[in-house]
C-alpha positions as CSV (number, residue, x, y, z in Angstrom):
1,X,0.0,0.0,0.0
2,X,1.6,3.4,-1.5
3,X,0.7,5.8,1.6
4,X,2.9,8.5,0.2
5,X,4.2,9.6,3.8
6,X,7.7,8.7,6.0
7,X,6.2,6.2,8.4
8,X,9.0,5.5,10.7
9,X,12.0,7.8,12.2
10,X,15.4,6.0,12.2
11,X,18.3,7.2,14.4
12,X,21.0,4.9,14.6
13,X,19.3,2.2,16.9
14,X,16.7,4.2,17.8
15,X,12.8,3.9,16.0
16,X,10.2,5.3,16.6
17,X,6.3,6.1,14.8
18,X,6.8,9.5,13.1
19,X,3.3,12.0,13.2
20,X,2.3,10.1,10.1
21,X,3.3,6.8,11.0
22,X,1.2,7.2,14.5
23,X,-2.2,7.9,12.7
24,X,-1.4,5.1,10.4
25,X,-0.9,2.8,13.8
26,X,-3.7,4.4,14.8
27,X,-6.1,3.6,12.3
28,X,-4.5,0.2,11.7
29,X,-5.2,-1.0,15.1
30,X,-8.6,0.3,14.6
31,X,-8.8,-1.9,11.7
32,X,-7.8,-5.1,13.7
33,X,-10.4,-5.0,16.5
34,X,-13.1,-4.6,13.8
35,X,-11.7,-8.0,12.2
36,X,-11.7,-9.1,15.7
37,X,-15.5,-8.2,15.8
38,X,-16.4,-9.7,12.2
39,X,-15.0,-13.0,13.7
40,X,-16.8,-13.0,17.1
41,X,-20.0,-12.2,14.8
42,X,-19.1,-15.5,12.6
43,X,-18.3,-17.7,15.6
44,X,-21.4,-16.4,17.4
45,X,-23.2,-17.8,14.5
46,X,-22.4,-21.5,15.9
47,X,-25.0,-19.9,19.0
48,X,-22.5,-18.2,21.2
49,X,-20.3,-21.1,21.8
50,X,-17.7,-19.2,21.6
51,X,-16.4,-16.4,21.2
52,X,-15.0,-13.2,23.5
53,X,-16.8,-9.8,24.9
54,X,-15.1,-6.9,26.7
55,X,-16.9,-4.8,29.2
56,X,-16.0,-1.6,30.8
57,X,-17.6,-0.5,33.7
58,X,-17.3,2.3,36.6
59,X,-16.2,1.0,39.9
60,X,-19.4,2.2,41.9
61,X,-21.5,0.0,39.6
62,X,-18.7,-2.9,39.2
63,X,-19.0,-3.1,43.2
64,X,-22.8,-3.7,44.0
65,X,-24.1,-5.3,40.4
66,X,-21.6,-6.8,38.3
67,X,-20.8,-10.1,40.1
68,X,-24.3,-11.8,39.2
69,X,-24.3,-10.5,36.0
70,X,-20.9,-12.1,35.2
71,X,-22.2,-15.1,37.3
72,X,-24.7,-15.4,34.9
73,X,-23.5,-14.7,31.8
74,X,-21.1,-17.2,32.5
75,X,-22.6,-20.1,33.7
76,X,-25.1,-19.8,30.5
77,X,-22.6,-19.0,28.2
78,X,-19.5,-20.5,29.1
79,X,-17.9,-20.5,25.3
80,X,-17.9,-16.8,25.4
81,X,-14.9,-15.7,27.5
82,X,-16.1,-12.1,29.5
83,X,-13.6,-9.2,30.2
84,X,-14.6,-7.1,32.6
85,X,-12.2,-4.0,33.3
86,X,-12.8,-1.6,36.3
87,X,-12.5,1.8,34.6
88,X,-13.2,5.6,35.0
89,X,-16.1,7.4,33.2
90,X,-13.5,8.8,30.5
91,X,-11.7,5.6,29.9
92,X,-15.0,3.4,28.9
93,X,-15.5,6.2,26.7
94,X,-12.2,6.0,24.6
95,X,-12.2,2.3,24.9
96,X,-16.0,2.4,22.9
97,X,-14.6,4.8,20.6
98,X,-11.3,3.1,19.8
99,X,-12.8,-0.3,19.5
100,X,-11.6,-2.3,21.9
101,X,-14.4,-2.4,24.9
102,X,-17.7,-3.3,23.2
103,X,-19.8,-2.0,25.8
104,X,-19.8,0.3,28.9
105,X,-21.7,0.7,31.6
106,X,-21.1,4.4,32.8
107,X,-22.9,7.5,33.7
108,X,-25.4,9.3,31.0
109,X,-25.0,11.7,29.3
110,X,-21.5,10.5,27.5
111,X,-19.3,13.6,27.1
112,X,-18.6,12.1,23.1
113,X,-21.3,12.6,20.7
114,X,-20.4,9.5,18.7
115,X,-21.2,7.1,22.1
116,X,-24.9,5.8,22.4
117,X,-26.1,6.0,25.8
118,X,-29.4,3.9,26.9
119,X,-30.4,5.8,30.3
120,X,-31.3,2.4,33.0
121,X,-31.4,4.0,36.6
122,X,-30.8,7.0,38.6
123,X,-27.7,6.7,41.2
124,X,-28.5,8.4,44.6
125,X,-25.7,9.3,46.7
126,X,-25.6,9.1,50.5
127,X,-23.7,9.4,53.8
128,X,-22.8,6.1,55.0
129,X,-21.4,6.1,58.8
130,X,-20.4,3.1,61.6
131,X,-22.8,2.5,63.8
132,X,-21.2,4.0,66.7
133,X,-20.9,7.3,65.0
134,X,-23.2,10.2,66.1
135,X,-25.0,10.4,63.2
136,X,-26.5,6.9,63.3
137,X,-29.7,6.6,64.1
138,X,-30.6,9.1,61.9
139,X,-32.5,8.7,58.4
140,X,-31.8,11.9,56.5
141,X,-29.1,14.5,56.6
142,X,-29.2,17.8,55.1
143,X,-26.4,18.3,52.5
144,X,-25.3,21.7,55.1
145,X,-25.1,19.9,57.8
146,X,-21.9,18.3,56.7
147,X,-20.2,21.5,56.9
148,X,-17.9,20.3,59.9
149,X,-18.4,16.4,59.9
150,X,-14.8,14.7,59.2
151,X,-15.2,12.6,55.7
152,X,-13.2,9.5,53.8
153,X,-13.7,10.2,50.3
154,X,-13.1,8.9,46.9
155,X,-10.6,10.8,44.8
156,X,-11.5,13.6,42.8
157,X,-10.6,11.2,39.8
158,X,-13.9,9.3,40.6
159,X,-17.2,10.8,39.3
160,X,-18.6,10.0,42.4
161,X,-16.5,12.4,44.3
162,X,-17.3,15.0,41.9
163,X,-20.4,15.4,42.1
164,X,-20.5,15.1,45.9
165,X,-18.2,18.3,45.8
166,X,-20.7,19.9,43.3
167,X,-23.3,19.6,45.7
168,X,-21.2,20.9,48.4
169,X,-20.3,24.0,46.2
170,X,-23.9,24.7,45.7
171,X,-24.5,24.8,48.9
172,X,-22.0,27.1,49.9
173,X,-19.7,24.4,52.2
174,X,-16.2,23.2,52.1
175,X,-16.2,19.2,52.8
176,X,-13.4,18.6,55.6
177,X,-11.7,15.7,53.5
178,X,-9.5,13.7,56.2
179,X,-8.8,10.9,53.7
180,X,-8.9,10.2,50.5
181,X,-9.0,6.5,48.9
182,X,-9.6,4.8,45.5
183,X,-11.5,1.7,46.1
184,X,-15.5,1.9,47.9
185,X,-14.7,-1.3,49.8
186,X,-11.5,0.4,51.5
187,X,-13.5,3.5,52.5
188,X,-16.2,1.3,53.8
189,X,-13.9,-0.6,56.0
190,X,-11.8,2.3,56.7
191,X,-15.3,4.0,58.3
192,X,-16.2,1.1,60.2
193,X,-13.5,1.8,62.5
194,X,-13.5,5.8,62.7
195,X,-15.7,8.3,63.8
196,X,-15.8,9.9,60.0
197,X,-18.6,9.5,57.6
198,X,-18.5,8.8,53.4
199,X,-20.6,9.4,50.3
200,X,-21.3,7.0,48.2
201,X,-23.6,5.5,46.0
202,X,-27.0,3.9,48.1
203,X,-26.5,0.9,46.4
204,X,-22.9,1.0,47.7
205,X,-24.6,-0.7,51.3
206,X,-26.2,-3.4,49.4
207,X,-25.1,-7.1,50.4
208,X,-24.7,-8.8,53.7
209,X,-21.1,-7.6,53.8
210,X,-21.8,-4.3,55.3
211,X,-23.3,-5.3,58.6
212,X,-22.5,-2.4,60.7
213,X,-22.4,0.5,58.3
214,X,-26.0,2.3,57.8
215,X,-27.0,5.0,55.1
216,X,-28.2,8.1,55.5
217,X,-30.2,10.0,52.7
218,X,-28.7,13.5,51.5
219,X,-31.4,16.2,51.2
220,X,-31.4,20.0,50.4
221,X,-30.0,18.7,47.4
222,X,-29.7,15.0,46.5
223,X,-27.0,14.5,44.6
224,X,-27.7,11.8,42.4
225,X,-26.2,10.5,38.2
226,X,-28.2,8.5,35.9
227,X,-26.5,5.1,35.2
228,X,-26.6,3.6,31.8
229,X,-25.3,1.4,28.9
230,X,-22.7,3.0,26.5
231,X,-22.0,1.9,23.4
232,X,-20.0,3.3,20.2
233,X,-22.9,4.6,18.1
234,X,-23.4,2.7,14.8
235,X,-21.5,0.1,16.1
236,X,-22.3,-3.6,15.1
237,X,-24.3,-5.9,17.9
238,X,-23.1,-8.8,17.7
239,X,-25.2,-11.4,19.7
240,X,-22.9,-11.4,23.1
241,X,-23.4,-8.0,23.4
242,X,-27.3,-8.2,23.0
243,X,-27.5,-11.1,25.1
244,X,-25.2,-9.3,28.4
245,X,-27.2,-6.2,27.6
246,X,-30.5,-8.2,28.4
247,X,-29.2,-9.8,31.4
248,X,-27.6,-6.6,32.7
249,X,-31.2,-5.1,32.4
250,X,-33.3,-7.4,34.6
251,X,-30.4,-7.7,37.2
252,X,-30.5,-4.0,37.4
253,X,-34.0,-4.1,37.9
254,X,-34.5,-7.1,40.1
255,X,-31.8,-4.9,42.4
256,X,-33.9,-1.5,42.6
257,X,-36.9,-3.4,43.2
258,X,-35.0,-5.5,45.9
259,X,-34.1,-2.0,47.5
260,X,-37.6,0.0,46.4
261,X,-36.0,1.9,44.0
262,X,-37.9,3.0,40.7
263,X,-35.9,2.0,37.4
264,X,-35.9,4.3,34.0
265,X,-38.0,3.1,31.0
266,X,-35.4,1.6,28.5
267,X,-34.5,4.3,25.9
268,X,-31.5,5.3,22.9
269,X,-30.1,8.8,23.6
């Protein structure tokens, strides 16, 4: 193939991509995982025996919903082999767009115009405390009244934390941020043994893991995301990704009914 461009730099043992030669790579390895698609579409023809499928997915969500929706994706369809990477909000988006995550589960809207996003449930956030600190007991808290209460958050990398320090700002309050962390489960054990309070998703509390912890609901505002599937818009389905979609859906659902928690009507952005 005649490109008509200097694709690679040579300087005495040194090579490297030069601005040509990177878009060329760039394109190229576009090209492969669309070949890669093409065959997971011919395999899945045998009736997804086999096969691969690679998911991205926030950590919030990955933490309280993912594991029996791999369980049972898995179990049915044990030819197709599931990647599941833990990723932030921007990430799944670049991955959708560059081809090699086929679909994310991430907050909606997507920044990108040229990612789909099907809106599936609205994310409430909420302090969660021990129960020996002096806010259990309580039901509600209003978002003010955390004004001088000590708090473990997420990093600002997290869209979680984010919009927690949005709410603040509206407000007019400066959270007292005594630690930061990266993972939900480190926070929540971290707050099972300190008098200090977190914010995180309600459906961060679900399980029988987090005996001790209890959840308070943030008033005055709620801060709250809508969760959804994300895919690269006029992307190919292929039938893994229509078949974890579906599952995804009702395990979501069964979830928010398990907690009373109203789901959104399935719909394309």
């Amino acid at each position: 193939l005649e490109l008509g461009a200097v694709l690679i730099d040579r300087a005495g043992r040194r090579v490297r991509l030069t601005e040509a030669g990177a878009i060329v790579a760039r394109h190229a390895r576009r090209a492969l995982r669309e070949l890669d698609a093409a065959q997971t579409a011919l395999d899945e023809l045998a009736g997804l025996r086999r096969g691969s499928l690679t998911i991205g997915v926030v950590q919030t969500v990955n933490a309280y919903l993912l594991p029996s929706v791999v369980a049972t994706f898995a179990s049915t369809y044990p030819g197709i082999r599931l990647h599941v990477e833990e990723r932030a909000a921007g990430e799944i988006e670049r991955g959708l767009l560059d081809g090699w995550l086929q679909i994310g589960i991430g907050f909606v809207p997507a920044a990108a115009d040229e990612i789909e996003a099907e809106p599936l449930f609205d994310e409430e956030l909420m302090v969660i405390v021990a129960a020996h600190h002096p806010l259990a007991g309580r039901s509600q808290i209003e978002v003010r009244e955390l004004r001088d209460e000590s708090l473990m958050l997420l990093s600002p990398a997290f869209c979680t934390r984010r919009v927690w320090d949005a709410c603040a700002q509206a407000v007019g309050i400066q959270s007292r941020v005594v630690a930061e962390m990266n993972t939900i489960n480190g926070l929540l054990a971290a707050i099972r043994q300190a008098t200090a309070a977190t914010v995180l998703p309600a459906l961060a509390l679900s399980g029988d893991q987090h005996g001790g912890l209890q959840g308070l609901r943030l008033i005055n505002p709620t801060p709250r995301r809508t969760v959804g599937l994300l895919r690269r818009r006029n992307a190919s389905r292929c039938a893994a990704t229509q078949t974890f979609t579906r599952i995804f859906r009702a395990a979501a659902v069964e979830l928010l009914n398990a907690h009373g928690m109203s789901h959104l009507e399935s719909r394309a952005a």
